[in-house]
N, C-alpha and C positions, 0 to 999 in steps of 0.2 A: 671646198676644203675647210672643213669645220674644224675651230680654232686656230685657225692661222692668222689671226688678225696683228701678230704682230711679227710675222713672217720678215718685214723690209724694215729692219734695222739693220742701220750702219754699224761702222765700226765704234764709232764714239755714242752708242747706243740710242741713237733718235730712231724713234718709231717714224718709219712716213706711209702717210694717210690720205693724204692730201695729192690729186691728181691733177694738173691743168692741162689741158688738150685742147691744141692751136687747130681750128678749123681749114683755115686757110693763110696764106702768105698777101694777098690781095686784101685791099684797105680802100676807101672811099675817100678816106684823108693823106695828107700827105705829111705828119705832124713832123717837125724839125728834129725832134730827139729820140725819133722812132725809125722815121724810115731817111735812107740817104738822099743828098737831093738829087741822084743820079737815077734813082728808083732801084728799083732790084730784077734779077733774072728771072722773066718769068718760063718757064717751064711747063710741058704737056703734063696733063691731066692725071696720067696713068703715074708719076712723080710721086703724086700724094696717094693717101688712102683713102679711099670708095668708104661708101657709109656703113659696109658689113664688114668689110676691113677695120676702120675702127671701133665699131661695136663690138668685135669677137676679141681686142687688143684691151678695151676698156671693160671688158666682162673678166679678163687675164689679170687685170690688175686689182678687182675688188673680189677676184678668188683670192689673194694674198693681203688684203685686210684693208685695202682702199674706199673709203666711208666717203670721200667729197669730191664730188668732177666740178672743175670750174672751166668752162668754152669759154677761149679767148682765140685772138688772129693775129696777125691783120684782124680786118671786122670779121667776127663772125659769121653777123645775120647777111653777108653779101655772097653768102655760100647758098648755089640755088635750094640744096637739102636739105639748109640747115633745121627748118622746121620738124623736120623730117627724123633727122636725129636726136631732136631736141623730145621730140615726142618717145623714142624708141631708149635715151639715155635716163627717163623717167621713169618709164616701169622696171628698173633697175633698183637694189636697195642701197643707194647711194642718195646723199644730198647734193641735186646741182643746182649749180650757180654761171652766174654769163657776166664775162666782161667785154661789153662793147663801145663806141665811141655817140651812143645814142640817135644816129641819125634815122635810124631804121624801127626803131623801138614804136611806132606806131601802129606798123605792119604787123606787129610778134606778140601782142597784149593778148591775146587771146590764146597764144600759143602759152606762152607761159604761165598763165591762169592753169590750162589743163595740165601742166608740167608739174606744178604746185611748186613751183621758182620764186620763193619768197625775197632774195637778195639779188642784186644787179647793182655792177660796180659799173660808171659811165666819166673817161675822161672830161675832164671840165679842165685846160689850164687858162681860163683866164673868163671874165665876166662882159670884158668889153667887145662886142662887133668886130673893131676893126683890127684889133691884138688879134682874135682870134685866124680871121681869116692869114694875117702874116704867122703864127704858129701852125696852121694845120693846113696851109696855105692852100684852105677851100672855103668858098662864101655857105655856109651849113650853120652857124650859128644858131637864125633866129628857130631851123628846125630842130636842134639837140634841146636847145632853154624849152621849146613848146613839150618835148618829149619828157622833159625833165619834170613837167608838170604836168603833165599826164598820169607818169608812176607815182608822184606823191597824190594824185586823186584815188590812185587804185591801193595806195598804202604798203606798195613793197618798200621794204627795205632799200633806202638808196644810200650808198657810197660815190663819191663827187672825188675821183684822182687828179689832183694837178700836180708838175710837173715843176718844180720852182727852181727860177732861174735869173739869175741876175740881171737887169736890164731889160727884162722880157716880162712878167709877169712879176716879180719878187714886190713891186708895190703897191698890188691887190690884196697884199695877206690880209688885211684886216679887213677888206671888202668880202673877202671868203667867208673870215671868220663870223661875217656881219650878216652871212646867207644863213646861217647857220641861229639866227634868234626867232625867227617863226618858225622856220620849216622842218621837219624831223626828216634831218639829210646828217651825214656823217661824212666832213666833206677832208679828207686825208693829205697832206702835204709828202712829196716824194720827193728823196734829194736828185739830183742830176747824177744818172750814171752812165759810166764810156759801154758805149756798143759799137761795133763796126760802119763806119759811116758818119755820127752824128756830132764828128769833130767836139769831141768830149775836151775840156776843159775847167778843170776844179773853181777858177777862177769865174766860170758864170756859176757854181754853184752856192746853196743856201742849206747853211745846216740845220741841224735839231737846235743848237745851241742857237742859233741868229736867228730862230723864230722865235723860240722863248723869252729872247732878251727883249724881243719886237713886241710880245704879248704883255710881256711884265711892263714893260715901261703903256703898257694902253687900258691892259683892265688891271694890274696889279693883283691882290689878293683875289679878284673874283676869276682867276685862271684854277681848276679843279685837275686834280688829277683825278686820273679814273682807272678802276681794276683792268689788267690786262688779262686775255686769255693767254693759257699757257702756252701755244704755239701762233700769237702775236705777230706778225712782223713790222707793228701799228705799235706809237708810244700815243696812248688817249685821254683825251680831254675835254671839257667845257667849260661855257662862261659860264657863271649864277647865274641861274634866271632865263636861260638860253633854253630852246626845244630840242635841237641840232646839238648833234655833237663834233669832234677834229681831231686827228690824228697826226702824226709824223712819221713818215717811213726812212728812217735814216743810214742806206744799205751802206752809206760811203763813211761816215764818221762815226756809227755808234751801231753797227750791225746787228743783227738777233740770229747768227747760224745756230747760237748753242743752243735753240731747240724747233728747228726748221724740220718741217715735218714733208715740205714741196716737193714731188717730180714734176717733169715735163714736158709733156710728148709734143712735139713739134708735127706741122699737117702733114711733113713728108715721111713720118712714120719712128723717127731717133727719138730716143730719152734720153733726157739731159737731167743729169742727179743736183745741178744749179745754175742757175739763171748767169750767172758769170764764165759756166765752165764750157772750152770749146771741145771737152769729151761727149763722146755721143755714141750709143749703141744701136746697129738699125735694126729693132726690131722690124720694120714693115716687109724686107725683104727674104728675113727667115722666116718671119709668117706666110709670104708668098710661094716658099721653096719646102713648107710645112713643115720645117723644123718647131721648135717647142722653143719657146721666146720667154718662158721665166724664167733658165738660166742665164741670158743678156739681161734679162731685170737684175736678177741678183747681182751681176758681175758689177752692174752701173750703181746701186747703190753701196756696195761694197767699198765700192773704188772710190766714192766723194770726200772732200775733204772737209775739213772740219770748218773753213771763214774762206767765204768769197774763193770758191775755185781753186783754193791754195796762194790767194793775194793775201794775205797775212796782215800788211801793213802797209799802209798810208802811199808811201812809197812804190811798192807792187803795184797798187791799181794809179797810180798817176804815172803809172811806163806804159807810154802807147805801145808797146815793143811785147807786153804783154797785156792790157787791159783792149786792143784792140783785136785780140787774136781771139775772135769770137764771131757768130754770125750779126747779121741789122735784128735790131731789138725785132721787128716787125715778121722777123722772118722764127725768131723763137716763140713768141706766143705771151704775153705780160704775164 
């Protein structure tokens, strides 16, 4: 479809370009603010979409002007195919990207050299051993930190997600920020947000504001602001004199929908036009029934709202009544 590239704009005119597609709903970690502590439903195979099922779905969507796949899960790489796909979503003219939780990134180096997978975003919320195992409530540490120097040997691009939370990690910030003076890592702060399950609570949350105040009062004038890309969901940063760079993702007190460019394909086959929104179209099943699945495209970006799902304010998303009427983070794909 020559010139359609800006086919999937909303009503509030954002171009979206940007594709994330959840591999799998299955995780090797158990992290506290991802997945329930009950675990989730698992479900037969035939549930999800097969690997030609999502390749003919993600070929559907860079017919209508989609330039960036980013594989996210649950883990990714704990999908037996995911190689498989990774290799087949590359001779694609799309830029992909992988967000995993690093434990596997061993096995996959090779795979993503041939991929030409320049960027890989890897949860990191906390520095220390024994945090770690009570947030992801799996002993994997000392293999994610080995993984994590691996990729900085091979020079991709790293992004370092954590998860900041009061009482839990919120007084490693500067230990973070402190990874970030030799090693050319880009290590991102995410506020705490309500998914189904992860007993959300504003009250364990750390703003954009409460990190700045934390940086100002530690490096003061050597705190840099740094150019944002236009479709950003990251406010960025560094020290003087630092290699590494940090960011803030602040979906709950200082949002960037006004120019969110994301869908979401979930591994059981729905787009979801926002990471907050429990609206979902199931493409996989009119794919299966050979209907023509760009009019459910169109309808799901059409239909999104402008801030957080139609949470509007502060208020909205601290109403479990609506901020929990969503699936487990784990189960939509980061």
């Amino acid at each position: 479809m020559e010139g359609n590239s800006k086919i999937l704009i909303d009503t509030f005119g954002r171009a979206h370009d940007y594709l994330r597609i959840s591999l799998t709903e299955r995780c090797n970690l158990r992290c506290v603010y991802c997945m329930p502590e009950q675990g989730i439903e698992l479900r037969e195979s035939s549930a999800y979409m097969n690997k030609h099922e999502l390749l003919s779905i993600a070929n559907a969507f860079i017919d209508l002007g989609v330039k960036k796949i980013r594989l996210t899960g649950g883990e990714p790489l704990v999908r037996k195919d995911a190689a498989e796909i990774i290799s087949e979503l590359a001779k694609l003219p799309v830029e992909l990207a992988i967000s995993t939780n690093g434990i596997l990134i061993d096995k996959f180096v090779d795979v993503f050299r041939k991929a030409n997978i320049k960027s890989i975003n890897i949860s990191l919320d906390t520095l220390q051993k024994d945090k770690f195992n009570k947030i992801a409530r799996r002993d994997d540490f000392d293999k994610v930190m080995s993984n994590i120097q691996l990729l900085l040997q091979d020079k991709i691009h790293l992004k370092l997600n954590a998860v900041l939370m009061k009482g839990e990690n919120d007084s490693e910030l500067i230990d973070f920020i402190e990874f970030t003076k030799d090693k050319n890592v880009h290590f991102r702060f995410i506020e705490f947000m309500p998914f189904d399950g992860n007993k959300w609570d504003w009250s364990k949350g750390v703003s954009l504001q409460d990190v700045l105040n934390k940086l100002d009062s530690v490096y003061g004038k050597r705190v840099i602001k740094l150019q944002d890309g236009k479709n950003d969901t990251a406010k960025s940063y560094a020290i003087e004199g630092y290699i590494g760079t940090f960011a803030i993702i602040s979906s709950i007190t200082n949002p960037f929908c006004d120019t969110c460019n994301r869908i979401r394909l979930t591994a059981d086959g729905k787009i979801k036009n926002c990471l907050f929104s429990n609206d979902e179209n199931d493409l996989l099943s009119a794919f299966r029934s050979g209907k023509d699945i760009v009019p459910l495209i169109m309808d799901s970006i059409n239909k999104k709202k402008f801030k957080r799902a139609g949470m509007d304010s502060f208020e909205d998303i601290s109403n479990p009544e609506i901020n929990s009427n969503n699936r487990p983070m784990i189960s939509i794909g980061g």
